[in-house]
Structure formats: structure tokens, C-alpha cells
matplotlib code that plots the C-alpha trace (Angstrom):
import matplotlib.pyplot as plt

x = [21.6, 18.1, 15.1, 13.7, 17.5, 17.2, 13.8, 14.6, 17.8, 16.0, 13.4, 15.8, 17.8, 14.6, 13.8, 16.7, 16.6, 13.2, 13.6, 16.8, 14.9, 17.1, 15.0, 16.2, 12.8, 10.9, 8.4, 9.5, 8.3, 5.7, 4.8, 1.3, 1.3, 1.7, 1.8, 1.6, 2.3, 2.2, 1.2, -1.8, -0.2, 0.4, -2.2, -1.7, -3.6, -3.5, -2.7, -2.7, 0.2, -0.9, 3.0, 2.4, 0.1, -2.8, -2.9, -3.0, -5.7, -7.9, -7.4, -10.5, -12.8, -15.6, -15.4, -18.3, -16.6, -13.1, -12.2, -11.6, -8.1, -7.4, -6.3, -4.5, -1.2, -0.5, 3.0, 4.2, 7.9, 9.4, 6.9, 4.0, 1.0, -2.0, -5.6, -8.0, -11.4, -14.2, -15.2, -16.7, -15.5, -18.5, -16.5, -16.5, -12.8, -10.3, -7.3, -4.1, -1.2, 2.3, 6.0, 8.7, 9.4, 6.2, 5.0, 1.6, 1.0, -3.2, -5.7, -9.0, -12.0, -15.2, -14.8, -18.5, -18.6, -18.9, -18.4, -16.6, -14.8, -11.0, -9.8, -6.4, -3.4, -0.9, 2.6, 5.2, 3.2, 4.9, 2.6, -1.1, -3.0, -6.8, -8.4, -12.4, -14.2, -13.7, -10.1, -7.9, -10.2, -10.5, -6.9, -6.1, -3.7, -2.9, -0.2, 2.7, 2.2, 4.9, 4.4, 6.4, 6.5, 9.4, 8.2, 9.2, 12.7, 13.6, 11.7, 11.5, 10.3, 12.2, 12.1]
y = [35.8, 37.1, 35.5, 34.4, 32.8, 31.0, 30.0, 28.7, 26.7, 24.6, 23.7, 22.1, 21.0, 18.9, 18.2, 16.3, 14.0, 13.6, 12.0, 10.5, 8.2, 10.2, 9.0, 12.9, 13.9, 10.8, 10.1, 10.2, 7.5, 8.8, 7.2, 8.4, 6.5, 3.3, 2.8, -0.7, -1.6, -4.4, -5.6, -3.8, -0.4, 1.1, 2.6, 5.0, 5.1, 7.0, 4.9, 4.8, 2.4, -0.4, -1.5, -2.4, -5.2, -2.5, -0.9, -4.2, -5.8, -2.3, -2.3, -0.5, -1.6, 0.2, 2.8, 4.2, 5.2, 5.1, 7.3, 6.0, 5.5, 5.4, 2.4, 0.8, -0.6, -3.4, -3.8, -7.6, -7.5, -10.4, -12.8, -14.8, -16.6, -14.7, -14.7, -11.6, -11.6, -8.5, -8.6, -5.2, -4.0, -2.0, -1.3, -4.3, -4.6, -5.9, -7.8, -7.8, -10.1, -9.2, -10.6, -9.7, -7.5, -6.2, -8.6, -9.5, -13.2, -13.3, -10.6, -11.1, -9.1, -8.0, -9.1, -8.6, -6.4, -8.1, -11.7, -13.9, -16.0, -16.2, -15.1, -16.7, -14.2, -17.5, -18.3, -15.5, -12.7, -9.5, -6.9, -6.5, -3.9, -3.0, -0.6, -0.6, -3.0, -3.2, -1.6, -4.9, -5.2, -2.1, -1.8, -5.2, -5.5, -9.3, -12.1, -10.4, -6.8, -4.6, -2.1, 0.6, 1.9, 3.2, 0.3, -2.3, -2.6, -5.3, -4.2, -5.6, -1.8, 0.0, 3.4]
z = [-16.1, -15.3, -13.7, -17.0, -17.8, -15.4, -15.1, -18.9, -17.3, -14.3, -16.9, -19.2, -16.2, -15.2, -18.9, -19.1, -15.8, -16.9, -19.8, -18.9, -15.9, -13.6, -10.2, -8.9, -8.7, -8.2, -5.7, -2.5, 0.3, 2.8, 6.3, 5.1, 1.6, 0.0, -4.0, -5.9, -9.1, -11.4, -15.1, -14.2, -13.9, -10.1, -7.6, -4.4, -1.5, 1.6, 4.9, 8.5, 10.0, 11.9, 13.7, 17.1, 18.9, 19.8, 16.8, 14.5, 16.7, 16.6, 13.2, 11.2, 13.7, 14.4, 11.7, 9.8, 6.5, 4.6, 1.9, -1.6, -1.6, 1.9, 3.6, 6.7, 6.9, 9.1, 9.4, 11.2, 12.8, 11.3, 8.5, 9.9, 9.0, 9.4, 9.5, 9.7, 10.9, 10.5, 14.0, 15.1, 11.4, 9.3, 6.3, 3.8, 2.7, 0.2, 2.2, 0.1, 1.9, 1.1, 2.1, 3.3, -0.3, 0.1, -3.2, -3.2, -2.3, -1.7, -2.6, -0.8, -2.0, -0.6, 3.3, 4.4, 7.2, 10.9, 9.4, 12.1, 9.6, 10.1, 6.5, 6.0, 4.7, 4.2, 5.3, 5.2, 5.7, 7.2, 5.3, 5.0, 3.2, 3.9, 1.5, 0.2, -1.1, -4.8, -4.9, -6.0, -8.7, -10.1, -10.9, -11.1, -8.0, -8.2, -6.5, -7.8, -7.6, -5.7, -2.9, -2.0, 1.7, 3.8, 6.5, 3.4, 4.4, 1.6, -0.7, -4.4, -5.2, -2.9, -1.9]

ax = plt.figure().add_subplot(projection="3d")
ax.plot(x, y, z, "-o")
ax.set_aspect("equal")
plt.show()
């Protein structure tokens, strides 16, 4: 079989898992990237992970800028209740609280930047997701949108 042969083959090869659902090709999880979905439709971003103490309590502090669909990860050890403040943060945020399954339980929009009131995340919490101002509403992600991150461990979208 020549090159073209079998140039011709892997496309139909991928034709068919494609079409199929076969998840053979499928996104594959990155450290570096979260995706959501819901009703709504589904959304990446780019993150940073936020897993230990220091890291979740320097947060996005101090930062000029974000890009679009960048974002911060804060990954909990075992589900909490938590509360966020914007202490020292210049970047007005959307907070999106997630369990254990990485489901959205709260969306908070538009934190103002440096405002010292405690923004409650709720009960349960082992994921939180920081990304621009504006984000969770313009694609919709709700209380009941999925995420999908290789620190989800039991994940309702897993990897």
C-alpha cells in the first residue's frame, strides 16, 4: 500500500470512531486546563493550580491582568465550607464553587476588586474556579454545570 493508501486508511479509520462516539481521540485532561459544560454548552479555560495552603491563600492577589480564558484552580484536599475575600486582588472575578464531582453548586459574578467582604462558596466545597469577570455569564455556567480536571478525582465528567 503507498503513502496515499494509507493516508486514505487512517482517515476512515478516524472517520469511523468519530462518528461512532469512540472517546479514542477525545480530549485528553491537562494539569494546565479545565473545561465545563452544562445545558448551556461547555467552556475551556486555561488555569494555574492552586493545591497547597500558600498557593490557595496567594491566590490572584496582586495581579495586574488575566487573560480571557485563563483562570485559577483552587483545589481543597477533602470538601469544606469556604469563603473568598478580594483582599490585595485587582482583577474583578467570577467565583464558581464546585464539589466533590467537580458540579457547580454557587456561581458568584463580578467580585469588585479589593472588597473585604467574605464571599461565601457553601458547604461541601473541594473545588473553586476563578476566571474574569463576566465569564459565568457569558456562557451560562450555572449550579449544575460539570468540570473536568485531572485533580477531580470523582468526577461526574471524568477524565
Amino acid at each position: 500500500m503507498g503513502k496515499r493508501g494509507k493516508i486514505h486508511k487512517l482517515v476512515i479509520v478516524w472517520l469511523i470512531l468519530f462518528l461512532t462516539g469512540s472517546t479514542a481521540f477525545a480530549g485528553v485532561c491537562k494539569e494546565g486546563q479545565i473545561e465545563l459544560r452544562g445545558e448551556w454548552g461547555s467552556a475551556r479555560f486555561t488555569v494555574e493550580v492552586a493545591d497547597t495552603a500558600s498557593e490557595r491563600s496567594q491566590g490572584l492577589m496582586n495581579r495586574q491582568s488575566m487573560a480571557k480564558s485563563a483562570g485559577m484552580l483552587f483545589v481543597y484536599p477533602s470538601p469544606r465550607t469556604v469563603g473568598f475575600w478580594m483582599k490585595n486582588t485587582l482583577i474583578p472575578l467570577d467565583m464558581i464553587f464546585m464539589d466533590a464531582t467537580g458540579t457547580v453548586q454557587r456561581v458568584h459574578e463580578n467580585a469588585v476588586p479589593l472588597d473585604l467582604t467574605m464571599i461565601p462558596g457553601g458547604q461541601d466545597i473541594q473545588y473553586v474556579l476563578e476566571i474574569n469577570a463576566g465569564m459565568a455569564k457569558r456562557f451560562g455556567i450555572s449550579v449544575g454545570s460539570e468540570a473536568k480536571h485531572p485533580s477531580i478525582e470523582q468526577a461526574a465528567w471524568p477524565c
